[in-house]
C-alpha positions in Angstrom: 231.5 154.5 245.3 232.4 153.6 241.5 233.8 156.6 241.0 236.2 156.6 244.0 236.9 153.0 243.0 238.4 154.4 239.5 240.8 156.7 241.7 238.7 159.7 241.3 238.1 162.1 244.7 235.0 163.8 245.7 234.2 167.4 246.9 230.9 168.3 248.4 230.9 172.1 248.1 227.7 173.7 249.3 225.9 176.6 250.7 223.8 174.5 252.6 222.5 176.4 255.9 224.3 175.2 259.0 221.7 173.1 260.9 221.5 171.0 257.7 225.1 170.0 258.0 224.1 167.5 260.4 221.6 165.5 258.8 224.0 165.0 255.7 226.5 163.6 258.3 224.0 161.3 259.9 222.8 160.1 256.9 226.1 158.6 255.4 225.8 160.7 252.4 229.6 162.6 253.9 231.0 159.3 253.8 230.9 158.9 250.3 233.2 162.3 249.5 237.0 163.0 250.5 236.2 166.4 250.8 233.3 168.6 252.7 233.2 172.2 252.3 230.2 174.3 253.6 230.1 177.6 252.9 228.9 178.9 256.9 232.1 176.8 257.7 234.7 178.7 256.1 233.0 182.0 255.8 232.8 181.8 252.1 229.7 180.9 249.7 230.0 179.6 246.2 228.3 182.6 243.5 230.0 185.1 244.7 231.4 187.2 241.8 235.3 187.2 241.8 235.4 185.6 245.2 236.9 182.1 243.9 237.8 180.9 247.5 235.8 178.6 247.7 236.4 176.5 244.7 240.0 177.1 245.2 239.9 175.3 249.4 238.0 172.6 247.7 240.3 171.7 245.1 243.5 172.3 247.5 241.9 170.4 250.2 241.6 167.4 247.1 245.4 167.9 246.6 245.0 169.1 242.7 244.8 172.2 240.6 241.4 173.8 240.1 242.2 172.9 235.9 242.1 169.2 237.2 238.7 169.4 238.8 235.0 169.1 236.8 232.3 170.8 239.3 228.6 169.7 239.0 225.7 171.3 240.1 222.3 172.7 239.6 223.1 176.7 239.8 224.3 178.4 236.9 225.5 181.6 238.6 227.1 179.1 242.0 227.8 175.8 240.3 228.9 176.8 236.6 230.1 180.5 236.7 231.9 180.4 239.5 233.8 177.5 239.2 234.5 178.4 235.5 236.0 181.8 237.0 238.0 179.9 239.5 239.4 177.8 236.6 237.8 174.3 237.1 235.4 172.8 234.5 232.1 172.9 235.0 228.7 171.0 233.8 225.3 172.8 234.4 222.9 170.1 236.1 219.2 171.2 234.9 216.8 168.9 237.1 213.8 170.7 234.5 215.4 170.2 231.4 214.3 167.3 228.9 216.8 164.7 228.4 218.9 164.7 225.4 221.4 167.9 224.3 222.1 171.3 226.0 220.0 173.4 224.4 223.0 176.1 224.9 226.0 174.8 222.7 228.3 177.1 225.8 227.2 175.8 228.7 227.6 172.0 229.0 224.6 170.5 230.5 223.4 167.6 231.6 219.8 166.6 233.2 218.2 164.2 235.8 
């Protein structure tokens, strides 16, 4: 919510498995993005080597430029690489890393 307060929108882009859709609709968690793309929706999945589609209908479906987007997410090969490729910025979420610096100076990377 703070962060659409500051005039910042939200993407959800994920390969989640289609019967899973529904619970993250139930929940409320959809609510809080402008944008929800699933990749058994659109027939596309995020990883894919040069197949930027998805990244691309998320950031069009926003209404900016991929160069105007920073993608988060726990997958280096879905969630850094391919929205590098595609042209967006990208940080590396490590859920197993120790906090404090990326321990690789190339790949931004922040922990939980």
């Amino acid at each position: 919510k703070r962060l659409s307060a500051r005039g910042l929108k939200l993407a959800l882009v994920s390969n989640l498995a289609s019967p899973y859709a529904e619970a993250l609709s139930s929940c409320g968690i959809c609510s809080f993005f402008d944008v929800v793309v699933f990749s058994f929706a659109e027939g596309v999945a995020k990883g894919q080597p040069g197949d930027h589609r998805i990244y691309e209908l998320a950031a069009s479906r926003l209404g900016v430029p991929p160069s105007s987007c920073l993608f988060v997410g726990d997958t280096v090969s879905a969630d850094y690489e391919g929205p590098r490729a595609a042209g967006m910025h990208a940080l590396h979420l490590n859920r197993h890393a120790p906090r404090g610096p990326s321990s690789n100076p190339h790949r931004p990377t922040i922990s939980s």
